[in-house]
PDB file with one MODEL, atoms N, CA, C and O in Angstrom:
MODEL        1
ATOM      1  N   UNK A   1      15.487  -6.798  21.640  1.00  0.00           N
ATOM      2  CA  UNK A   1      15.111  -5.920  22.709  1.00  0.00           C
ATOM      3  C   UNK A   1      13.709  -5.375  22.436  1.00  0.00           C
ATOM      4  O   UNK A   1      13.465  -4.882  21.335  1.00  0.00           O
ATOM      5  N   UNK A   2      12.807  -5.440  23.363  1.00  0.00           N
ATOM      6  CA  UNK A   2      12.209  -5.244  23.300  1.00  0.00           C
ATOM      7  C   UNK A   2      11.256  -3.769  24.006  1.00  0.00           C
ATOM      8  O   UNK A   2      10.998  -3.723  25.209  1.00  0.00           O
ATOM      9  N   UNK A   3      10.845  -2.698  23.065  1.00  0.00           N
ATOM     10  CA  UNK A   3      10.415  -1.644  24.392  1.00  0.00           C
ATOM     11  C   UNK A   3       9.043  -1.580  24.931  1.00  0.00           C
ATOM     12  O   UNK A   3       8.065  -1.790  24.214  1.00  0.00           O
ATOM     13  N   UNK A   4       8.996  -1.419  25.633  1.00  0.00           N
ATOM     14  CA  UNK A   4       7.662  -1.185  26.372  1.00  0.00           C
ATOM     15  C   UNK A   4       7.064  -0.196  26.040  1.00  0.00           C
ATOM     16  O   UNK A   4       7.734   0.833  25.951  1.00  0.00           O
ATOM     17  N   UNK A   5       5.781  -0.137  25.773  1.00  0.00           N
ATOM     18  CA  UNK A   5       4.773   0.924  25.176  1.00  0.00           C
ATOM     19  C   UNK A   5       4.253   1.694  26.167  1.00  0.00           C
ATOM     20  O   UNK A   5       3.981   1.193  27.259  1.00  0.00           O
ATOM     21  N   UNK A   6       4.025   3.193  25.863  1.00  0.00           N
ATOM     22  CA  UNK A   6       4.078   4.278  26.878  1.00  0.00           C
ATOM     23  C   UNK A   6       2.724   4.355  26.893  1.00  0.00           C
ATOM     24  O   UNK A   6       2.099   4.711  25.894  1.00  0.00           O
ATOM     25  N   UNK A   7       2.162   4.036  28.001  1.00  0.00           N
ATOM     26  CA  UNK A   7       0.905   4.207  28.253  1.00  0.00           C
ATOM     27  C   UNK A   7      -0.325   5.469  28.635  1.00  0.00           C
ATOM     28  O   UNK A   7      -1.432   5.432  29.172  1.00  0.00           O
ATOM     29  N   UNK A   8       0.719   6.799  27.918  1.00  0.00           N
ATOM     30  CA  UNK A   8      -0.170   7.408  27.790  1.00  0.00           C
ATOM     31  C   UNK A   8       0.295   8.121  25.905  1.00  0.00           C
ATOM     32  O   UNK A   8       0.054   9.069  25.158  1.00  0.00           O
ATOM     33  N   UNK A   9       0.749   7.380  25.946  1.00  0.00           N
ATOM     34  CA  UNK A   9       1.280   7.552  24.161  1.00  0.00           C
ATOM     35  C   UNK A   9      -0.125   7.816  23.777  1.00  0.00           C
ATOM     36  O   UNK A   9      -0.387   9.015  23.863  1.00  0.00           O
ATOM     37  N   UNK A  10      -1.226   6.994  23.336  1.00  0.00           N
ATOM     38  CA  UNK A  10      -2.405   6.614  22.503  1.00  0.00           C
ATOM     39  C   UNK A  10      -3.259   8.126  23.135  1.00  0.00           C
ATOM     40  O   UNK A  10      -3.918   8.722  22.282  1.00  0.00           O
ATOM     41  N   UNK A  11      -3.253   8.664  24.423  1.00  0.00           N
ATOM     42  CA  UNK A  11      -3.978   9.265  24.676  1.00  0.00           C
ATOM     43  C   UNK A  11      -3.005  10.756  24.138  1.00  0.00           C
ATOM     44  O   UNK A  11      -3.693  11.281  23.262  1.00  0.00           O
ATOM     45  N   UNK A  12      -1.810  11.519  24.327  1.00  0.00           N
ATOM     46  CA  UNK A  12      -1.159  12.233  23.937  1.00  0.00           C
ATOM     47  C   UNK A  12      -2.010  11.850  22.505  1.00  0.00           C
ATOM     48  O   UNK A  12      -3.144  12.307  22.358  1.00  0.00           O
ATOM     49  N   UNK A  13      -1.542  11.191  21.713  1.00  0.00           N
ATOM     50  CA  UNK A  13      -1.356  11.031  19.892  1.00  0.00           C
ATOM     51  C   UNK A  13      -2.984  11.438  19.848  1.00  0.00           C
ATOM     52  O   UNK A  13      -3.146  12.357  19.045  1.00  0.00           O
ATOM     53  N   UNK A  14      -4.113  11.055  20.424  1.00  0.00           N
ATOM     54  CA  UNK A  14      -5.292  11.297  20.254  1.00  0.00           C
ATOM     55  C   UNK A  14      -5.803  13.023  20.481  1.00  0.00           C
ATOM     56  O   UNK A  14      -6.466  13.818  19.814  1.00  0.00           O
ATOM     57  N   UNK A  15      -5.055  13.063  21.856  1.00  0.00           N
ATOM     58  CA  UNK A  15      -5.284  14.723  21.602  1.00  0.00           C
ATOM     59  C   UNK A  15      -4.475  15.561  20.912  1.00  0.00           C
ATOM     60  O   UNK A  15      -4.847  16.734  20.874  1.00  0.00           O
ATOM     61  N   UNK A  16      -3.585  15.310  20.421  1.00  0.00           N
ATOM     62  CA  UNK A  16      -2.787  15.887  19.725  1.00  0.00           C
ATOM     63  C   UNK A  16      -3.839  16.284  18.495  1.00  0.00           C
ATOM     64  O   UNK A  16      -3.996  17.487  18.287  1.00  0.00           O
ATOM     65  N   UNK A  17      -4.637  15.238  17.592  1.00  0.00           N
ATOM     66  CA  UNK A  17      -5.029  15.217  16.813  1.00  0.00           C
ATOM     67  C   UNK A  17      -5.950  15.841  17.047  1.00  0.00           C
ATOM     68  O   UNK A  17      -6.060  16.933  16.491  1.00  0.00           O
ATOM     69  N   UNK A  18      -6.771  15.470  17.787  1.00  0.00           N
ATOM     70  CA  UNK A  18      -8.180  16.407  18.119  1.00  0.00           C
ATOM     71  C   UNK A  18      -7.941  18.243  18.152  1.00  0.00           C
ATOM     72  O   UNK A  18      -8.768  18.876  17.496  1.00  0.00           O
ATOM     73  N   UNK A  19      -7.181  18.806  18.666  1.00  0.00           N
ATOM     74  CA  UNK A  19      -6.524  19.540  18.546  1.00  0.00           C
ATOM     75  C   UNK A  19      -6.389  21.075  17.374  1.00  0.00           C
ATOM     76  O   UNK A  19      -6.813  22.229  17.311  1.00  0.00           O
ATOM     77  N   UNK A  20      -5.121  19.708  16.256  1.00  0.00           N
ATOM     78  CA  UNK A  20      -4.619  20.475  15.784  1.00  0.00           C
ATOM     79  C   UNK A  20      -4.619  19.693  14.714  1.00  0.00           C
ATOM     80  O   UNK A  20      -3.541  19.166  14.440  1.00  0.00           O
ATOM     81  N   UNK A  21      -5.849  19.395  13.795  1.00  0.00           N
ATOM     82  CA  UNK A  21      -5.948  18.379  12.816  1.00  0.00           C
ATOM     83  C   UNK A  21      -6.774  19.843  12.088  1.00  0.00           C
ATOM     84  O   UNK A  21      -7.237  20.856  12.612  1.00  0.00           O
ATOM     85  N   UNK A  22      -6.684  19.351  10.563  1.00  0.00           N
ATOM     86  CA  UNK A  22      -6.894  20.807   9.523  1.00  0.00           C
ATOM     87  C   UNK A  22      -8.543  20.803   9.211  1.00  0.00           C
ATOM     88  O   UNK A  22      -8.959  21.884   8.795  1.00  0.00           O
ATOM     89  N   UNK A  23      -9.492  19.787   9.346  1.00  0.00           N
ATOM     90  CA  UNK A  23     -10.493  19.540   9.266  1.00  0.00           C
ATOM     91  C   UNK A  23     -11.528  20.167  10.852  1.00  0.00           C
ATOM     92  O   UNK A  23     -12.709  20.495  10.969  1.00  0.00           O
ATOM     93  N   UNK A  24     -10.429  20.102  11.793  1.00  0.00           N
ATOM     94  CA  UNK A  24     -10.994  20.839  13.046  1.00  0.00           C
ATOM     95  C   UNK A  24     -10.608  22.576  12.879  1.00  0.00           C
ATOM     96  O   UNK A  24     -10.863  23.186  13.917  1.00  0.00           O
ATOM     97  N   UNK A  25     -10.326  23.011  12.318  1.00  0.00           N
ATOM     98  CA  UNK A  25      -9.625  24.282  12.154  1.00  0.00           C
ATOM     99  C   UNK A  25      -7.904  24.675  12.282  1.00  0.00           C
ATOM    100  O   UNK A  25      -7.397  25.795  12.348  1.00  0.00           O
ATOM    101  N   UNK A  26      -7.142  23.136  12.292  1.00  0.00           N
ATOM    102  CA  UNK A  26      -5.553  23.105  12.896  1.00  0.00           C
ATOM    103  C   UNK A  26      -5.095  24.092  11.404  1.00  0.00           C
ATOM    104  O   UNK A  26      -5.752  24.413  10.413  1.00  0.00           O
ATOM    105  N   UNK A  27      -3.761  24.344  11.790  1.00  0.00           N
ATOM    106  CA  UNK A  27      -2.339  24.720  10.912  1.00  0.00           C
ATOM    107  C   UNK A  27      -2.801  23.106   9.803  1.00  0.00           C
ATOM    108  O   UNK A  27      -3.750  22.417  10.178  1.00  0.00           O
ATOM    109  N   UNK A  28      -2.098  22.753   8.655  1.00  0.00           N
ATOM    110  CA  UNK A  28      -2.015  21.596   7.933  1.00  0.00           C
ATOM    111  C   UNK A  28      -0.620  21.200   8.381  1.00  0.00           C
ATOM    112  O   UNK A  28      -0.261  20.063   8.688  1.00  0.00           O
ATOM    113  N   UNK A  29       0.323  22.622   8.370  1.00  0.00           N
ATOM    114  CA  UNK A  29       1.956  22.431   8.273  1.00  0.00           C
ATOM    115  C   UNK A  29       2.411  21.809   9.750  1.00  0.00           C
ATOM    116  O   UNK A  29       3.335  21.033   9.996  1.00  0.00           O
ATOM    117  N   UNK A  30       1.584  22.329  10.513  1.00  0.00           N
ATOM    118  CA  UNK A  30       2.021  21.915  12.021  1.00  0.00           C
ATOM    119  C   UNK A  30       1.265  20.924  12.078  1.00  0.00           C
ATOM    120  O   UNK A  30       2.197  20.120  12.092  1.00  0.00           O
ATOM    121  N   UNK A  31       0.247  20.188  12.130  1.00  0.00           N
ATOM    122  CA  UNK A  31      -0.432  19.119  12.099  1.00  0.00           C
ATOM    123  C   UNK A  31       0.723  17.981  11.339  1.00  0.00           C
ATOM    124  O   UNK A  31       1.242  17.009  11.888  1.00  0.00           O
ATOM    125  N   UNK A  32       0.883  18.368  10.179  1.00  0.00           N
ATOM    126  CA  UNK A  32       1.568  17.292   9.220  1.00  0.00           C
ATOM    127  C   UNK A  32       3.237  17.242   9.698  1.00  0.00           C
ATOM    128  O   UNK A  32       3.983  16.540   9.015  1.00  0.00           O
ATOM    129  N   UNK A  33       3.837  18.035  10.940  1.00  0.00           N
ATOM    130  CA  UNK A  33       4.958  18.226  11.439  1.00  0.00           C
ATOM    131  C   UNK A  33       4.967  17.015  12.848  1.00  0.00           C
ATOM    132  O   UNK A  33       5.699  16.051  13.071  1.00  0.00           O
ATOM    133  N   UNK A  34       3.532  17.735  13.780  1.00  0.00           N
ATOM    134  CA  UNK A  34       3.754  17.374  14.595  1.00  0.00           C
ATOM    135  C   UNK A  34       3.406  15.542  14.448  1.00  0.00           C
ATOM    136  O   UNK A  34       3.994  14.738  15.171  1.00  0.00           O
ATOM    137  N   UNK A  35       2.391  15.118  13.421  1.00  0.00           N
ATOM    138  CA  UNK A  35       2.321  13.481  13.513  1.00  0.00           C
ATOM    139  C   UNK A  35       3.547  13.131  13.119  1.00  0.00           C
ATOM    140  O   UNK A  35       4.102  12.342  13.884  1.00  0.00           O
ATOM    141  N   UNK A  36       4.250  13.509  12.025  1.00  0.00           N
ATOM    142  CA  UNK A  36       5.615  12.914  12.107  1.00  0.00           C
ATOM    143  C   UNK A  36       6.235  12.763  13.045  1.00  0.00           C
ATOM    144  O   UNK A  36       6.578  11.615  13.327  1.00  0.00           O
ATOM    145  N   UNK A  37       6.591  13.791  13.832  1.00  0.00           N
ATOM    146  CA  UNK A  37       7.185  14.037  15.146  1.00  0.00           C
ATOM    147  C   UNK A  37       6.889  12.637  15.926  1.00  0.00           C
ATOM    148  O   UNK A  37       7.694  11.843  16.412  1.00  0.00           O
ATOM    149  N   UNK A  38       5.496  12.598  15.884  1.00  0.00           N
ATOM    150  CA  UNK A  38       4.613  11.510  17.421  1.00  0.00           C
ATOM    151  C   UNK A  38       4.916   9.876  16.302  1.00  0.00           C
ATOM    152  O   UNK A  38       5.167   8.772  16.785  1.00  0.00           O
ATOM    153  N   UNK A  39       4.854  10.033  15.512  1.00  0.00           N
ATOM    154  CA  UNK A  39       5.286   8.692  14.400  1.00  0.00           C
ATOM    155  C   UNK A  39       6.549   8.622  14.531  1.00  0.00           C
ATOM    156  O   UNK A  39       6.872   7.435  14.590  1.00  0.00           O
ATOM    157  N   UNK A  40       7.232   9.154  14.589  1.00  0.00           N
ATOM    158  CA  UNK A  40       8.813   9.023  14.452  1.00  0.00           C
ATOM    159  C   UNK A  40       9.413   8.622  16.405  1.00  0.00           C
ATOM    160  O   UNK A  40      10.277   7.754  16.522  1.00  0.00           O
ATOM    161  N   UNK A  41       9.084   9.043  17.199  1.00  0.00           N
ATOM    162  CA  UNK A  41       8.823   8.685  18.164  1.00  0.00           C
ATOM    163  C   UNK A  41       8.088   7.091  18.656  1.00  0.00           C
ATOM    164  O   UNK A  41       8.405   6.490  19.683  1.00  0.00           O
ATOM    165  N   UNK A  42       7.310   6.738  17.894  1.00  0.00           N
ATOM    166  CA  UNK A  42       6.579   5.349  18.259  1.00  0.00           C
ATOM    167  C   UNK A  42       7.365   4.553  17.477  1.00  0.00           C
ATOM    168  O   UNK A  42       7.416   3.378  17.840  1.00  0.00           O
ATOM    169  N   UNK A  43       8.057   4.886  16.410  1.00  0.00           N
ATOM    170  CA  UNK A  43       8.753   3.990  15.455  1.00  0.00           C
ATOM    171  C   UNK A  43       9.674   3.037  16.077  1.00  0.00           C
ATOM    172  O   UNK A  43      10.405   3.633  16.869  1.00  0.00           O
ATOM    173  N   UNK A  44       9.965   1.527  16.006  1.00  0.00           N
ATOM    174  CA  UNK A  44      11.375   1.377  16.757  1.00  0.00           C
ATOM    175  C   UNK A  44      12.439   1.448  15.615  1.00  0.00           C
ATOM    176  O   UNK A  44      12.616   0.893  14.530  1.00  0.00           O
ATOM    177  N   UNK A  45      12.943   2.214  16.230  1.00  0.00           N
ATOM    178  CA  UNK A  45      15.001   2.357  15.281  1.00  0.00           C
ATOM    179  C   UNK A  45      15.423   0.937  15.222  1.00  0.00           C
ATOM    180  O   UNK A  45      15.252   0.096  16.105  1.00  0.00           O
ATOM    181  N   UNK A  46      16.071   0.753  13.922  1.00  0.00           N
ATOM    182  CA  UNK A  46      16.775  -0.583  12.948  1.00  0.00           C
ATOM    183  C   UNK A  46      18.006   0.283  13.206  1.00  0.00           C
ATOM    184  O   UNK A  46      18.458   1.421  13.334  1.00  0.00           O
ATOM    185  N   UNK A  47      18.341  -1.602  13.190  1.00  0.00           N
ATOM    186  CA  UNK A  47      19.706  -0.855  13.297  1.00  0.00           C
ATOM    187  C   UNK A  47      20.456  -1.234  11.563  1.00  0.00           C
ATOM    188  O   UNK A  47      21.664  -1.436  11.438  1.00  0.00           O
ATOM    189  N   UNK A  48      19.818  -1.256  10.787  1.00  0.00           N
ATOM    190  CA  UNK A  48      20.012  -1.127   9.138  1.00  0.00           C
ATOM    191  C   UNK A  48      18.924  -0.422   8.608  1.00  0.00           C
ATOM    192  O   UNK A  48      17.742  -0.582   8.915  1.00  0.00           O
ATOM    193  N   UNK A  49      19.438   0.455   7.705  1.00  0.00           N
ATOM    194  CA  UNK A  49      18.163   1.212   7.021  1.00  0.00           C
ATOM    195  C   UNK A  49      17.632   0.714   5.748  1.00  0.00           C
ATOM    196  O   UNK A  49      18.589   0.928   5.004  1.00  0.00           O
ATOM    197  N   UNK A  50      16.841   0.258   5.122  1.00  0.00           N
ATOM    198  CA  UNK A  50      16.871  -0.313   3.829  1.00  0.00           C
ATOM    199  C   UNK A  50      17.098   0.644   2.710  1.00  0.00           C
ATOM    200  O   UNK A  50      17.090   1.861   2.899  1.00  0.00           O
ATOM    201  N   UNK A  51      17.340  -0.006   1.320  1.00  0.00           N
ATOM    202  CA  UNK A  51      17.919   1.182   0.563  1.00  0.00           C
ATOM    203  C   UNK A  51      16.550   1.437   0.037  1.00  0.00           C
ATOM    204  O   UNK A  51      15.774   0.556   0.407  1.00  0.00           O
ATOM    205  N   UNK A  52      15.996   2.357  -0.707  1.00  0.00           N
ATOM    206  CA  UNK A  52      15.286   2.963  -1.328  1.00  0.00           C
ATOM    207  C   UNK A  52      14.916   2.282  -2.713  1.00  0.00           C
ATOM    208  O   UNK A  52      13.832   2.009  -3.227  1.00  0.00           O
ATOM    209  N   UNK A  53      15.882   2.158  -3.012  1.00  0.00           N
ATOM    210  CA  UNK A  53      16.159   1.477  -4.999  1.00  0.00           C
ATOM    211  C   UNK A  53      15.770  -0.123  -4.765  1.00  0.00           C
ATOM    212  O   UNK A  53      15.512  -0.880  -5.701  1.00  0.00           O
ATOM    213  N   UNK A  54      15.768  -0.508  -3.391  1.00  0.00           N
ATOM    214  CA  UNK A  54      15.427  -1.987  -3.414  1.00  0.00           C
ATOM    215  C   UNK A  54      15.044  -2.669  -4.249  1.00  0.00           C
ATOM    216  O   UNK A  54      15.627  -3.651  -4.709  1.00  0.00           O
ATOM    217  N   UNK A  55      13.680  -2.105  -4.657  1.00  0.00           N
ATOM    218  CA  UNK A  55      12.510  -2.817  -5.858  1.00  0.00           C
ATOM    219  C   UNK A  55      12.231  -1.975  -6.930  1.00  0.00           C
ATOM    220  O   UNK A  55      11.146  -1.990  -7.511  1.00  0.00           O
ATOM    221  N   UNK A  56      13.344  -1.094  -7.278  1.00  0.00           N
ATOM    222  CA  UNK A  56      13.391  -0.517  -8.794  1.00  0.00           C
ATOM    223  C   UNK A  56      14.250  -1.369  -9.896  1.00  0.00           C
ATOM    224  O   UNK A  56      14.963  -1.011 -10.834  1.00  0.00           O
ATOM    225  N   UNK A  57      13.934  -2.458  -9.457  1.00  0.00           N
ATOM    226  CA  UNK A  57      14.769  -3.003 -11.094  1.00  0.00           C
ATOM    227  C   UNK A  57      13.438  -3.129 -12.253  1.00  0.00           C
ATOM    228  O   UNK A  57      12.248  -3.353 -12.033  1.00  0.00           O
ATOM    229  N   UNK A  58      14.194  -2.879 -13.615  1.00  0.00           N
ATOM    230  CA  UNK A  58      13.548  -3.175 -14.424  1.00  0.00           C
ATOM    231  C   UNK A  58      12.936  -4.662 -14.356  1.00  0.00           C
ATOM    232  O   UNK A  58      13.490  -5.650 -13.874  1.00  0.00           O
ATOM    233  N   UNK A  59      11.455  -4.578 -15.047  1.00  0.00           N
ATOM    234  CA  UNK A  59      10.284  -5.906 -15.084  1.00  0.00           C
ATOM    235  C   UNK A  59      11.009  -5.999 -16.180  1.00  0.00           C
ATOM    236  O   UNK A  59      11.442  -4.986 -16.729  1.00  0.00           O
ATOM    237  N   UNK A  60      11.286  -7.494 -16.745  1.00  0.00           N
ATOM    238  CA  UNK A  60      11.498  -8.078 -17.468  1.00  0.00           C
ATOM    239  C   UNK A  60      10.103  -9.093 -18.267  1.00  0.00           C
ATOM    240  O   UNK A  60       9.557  -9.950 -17.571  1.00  0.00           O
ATOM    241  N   UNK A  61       9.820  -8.961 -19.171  1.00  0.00           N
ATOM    242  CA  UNK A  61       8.516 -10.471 -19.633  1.00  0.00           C
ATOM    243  C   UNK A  61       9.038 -11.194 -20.269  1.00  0.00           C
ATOM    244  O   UNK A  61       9.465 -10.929 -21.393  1.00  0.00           O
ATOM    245  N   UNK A  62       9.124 -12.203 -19.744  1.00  0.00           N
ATOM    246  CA  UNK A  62      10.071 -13.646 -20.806  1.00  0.00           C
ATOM    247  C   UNK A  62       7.904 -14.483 -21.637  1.00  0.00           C
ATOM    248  O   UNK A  62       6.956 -15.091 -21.142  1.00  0.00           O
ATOM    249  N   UNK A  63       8.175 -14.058 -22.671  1.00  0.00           N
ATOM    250  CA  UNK A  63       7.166 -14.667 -23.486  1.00  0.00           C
ATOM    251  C   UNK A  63       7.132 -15.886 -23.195  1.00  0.00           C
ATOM    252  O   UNK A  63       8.262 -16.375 -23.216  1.00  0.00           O
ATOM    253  N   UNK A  64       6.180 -16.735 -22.881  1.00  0.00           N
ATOM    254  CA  UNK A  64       6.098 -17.880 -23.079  1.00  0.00           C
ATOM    255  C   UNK A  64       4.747 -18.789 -24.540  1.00  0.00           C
ATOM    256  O   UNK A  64       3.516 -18.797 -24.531  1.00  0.00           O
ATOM    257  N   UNK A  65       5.518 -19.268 -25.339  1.00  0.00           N
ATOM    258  CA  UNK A  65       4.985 -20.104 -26.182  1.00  0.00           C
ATOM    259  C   UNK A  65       3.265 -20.600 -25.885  1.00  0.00           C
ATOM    260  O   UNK A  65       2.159 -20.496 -26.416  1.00  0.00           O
ATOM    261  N   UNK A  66       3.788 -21.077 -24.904  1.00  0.00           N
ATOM    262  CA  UNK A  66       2.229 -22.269 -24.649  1.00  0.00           C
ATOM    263  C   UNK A  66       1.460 -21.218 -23.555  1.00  0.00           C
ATOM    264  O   UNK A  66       0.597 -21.602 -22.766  1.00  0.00           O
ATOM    265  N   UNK A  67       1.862 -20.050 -23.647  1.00  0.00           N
ATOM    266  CA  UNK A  67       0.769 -19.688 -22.259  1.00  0.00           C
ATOM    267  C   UNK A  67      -0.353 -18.691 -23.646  1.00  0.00           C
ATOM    268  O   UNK A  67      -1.582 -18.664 -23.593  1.00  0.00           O
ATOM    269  N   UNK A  68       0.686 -17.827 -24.999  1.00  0.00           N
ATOM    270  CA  UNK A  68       0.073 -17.172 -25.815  1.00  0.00           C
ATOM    271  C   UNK A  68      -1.018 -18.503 -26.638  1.00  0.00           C
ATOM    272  O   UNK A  68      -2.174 -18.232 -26.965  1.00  0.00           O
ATOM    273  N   UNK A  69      -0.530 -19.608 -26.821  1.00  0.00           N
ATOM    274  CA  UNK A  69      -1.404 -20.729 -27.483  1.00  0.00           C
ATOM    275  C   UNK A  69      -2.689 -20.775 -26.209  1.00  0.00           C
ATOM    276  O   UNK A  69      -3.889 -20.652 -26.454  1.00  0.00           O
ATOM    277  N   UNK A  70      -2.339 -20.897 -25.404  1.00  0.00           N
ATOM    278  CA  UNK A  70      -3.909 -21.544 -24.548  1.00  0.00           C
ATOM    279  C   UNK A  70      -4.286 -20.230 -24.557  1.00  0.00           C
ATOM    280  O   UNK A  70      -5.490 -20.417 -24.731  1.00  0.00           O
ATOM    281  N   UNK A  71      -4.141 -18.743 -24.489  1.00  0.00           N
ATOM    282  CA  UNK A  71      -5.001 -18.022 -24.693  1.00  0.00           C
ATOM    283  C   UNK A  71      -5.808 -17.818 -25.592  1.00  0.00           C
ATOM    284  O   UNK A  71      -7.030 -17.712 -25.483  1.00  0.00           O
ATOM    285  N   UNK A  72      -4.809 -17.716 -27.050  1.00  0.00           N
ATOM    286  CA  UNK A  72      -5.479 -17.703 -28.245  1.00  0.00           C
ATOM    287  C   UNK A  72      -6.602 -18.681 -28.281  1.00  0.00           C
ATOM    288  O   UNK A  72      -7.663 -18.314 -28.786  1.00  0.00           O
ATOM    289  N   UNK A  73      -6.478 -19.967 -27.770  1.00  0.00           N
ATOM    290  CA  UNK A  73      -7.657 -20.984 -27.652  1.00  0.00           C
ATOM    291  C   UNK A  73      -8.873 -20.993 -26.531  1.00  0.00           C
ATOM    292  O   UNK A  73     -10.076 -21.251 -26.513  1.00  0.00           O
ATOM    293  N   UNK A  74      -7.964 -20.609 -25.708  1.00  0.00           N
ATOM    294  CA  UNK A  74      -9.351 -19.927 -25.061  1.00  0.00           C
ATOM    295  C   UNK A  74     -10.040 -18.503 -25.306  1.00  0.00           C
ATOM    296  O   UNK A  74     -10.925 -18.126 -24.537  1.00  0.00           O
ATOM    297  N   UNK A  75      -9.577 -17.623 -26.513  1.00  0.00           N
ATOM    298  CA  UNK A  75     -10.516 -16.743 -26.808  1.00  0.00           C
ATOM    299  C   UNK A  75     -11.479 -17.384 -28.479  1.00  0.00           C
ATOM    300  O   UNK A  75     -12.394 -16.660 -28.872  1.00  0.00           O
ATOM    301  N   UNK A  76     -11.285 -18.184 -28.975  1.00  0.00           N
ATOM    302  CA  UNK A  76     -11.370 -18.961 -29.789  1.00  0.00           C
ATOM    303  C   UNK A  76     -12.620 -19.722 -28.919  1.00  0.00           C
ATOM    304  O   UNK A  76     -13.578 -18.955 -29.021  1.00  0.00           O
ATOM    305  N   UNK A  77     -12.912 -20.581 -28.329  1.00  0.00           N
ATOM    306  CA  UNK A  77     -13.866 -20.791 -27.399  1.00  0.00           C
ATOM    307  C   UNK A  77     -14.819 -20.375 -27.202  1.00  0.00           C
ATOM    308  O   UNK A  77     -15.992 -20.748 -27.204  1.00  0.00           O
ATOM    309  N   UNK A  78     -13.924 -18.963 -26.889  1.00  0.00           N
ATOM    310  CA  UNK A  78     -15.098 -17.977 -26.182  1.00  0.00           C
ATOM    311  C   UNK A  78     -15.697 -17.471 -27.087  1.00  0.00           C
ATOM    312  O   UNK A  78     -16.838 -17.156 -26.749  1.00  0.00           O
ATOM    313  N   UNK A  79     -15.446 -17.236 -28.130  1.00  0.00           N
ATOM    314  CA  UNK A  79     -16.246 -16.823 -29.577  1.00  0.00           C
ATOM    315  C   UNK A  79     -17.234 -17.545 -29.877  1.00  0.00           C
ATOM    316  O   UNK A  79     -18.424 -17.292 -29.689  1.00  0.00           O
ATOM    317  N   UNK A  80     -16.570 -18.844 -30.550  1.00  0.00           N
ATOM    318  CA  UNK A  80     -17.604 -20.001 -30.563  1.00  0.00           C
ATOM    319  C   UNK A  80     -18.457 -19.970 -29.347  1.00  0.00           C
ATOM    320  O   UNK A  80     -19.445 -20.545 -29.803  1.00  0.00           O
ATOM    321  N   UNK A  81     -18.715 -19.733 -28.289  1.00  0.00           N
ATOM    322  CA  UNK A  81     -20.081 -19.806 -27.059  1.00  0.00           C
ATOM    323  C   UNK A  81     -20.409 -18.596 -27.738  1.00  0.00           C
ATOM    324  O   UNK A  81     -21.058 -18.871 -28.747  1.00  0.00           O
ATOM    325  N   UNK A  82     -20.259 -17.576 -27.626  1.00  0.00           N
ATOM    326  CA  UNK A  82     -20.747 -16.091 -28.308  1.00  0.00           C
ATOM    327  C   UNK A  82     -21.868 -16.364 -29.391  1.00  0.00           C
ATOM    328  O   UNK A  82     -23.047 -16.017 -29.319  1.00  0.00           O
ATOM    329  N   UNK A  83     -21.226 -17.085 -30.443  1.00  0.00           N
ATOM    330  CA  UNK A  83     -21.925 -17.403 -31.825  1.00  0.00           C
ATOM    331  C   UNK A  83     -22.876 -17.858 -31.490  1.00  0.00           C
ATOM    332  O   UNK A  83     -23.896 -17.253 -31.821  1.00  0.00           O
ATOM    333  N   UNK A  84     -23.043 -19.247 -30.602  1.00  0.00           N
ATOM    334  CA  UNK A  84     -24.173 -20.057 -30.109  1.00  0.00           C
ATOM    335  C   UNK A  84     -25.117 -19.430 -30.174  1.00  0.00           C
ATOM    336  O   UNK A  84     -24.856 -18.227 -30.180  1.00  0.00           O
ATOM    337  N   UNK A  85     -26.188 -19.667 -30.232  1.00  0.00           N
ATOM    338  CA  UNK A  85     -27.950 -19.287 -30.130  1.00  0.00           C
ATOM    339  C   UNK A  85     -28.133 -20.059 -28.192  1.00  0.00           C
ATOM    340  O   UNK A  85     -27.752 -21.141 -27.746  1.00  0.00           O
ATOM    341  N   UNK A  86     -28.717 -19.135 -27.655  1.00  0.00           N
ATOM    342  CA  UNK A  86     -28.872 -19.195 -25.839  1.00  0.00           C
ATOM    343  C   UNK A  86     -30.282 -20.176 -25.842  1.00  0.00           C
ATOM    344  O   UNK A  86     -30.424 -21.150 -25.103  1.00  0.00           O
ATOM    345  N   UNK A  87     -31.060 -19.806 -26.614  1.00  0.00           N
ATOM    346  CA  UNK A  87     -32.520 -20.611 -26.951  1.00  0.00           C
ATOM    347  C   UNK A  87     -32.467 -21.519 -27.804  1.00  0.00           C
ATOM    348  O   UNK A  87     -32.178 -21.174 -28.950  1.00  0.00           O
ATOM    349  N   UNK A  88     -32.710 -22.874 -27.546  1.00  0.00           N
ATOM    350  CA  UNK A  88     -32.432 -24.027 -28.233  1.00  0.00           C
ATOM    351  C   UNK A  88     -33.694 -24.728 -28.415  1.00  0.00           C
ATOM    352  O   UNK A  88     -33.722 -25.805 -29.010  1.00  0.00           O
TER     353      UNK A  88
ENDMDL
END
């Protein structure tokens, strides 16, 4: 389903801001009330909420063998160019 966008939404949300924004002289508390308000309103409602904890699992690092070897060799490398003399 799809809703149709209120075509004077953008102009409301604009003066709203002009308004009563804290940099023009607004409240912060009513400013930071009322965009929620006008955000929560433009939002479309799910009909599932996602959980919060979604992407809090512990990072795990599985070491890998050959990835610590090609580093060690490529800082090994990089030394040896270091040592080099630039003027030959």
């Amino acid at each position: 389903m799809v809703r149709e966008p209120d075509p004077d939404a953008r102009r409301r949300y604009r003066a709203f801001i002009r308004a009563n924004h804290p940099d023009a002289g607004g409240d912060p508390e009513v400013f930071a009330a009322g965009l929620e308000r006008l955000r929560a309103r433009s939002r479309p409602q799910r009909g599932r909420q996602r959980r919060p904890d979604r992407y809090d699992a512990p990072v795990e690092v599985i070491p890998d063998a050959r990835m610590v070897t090609r580093l060690a060799g490529r800082v090994r490398a990089w030394r040896r160019r270091r040592k080099r003399s630039r003027v030959r």
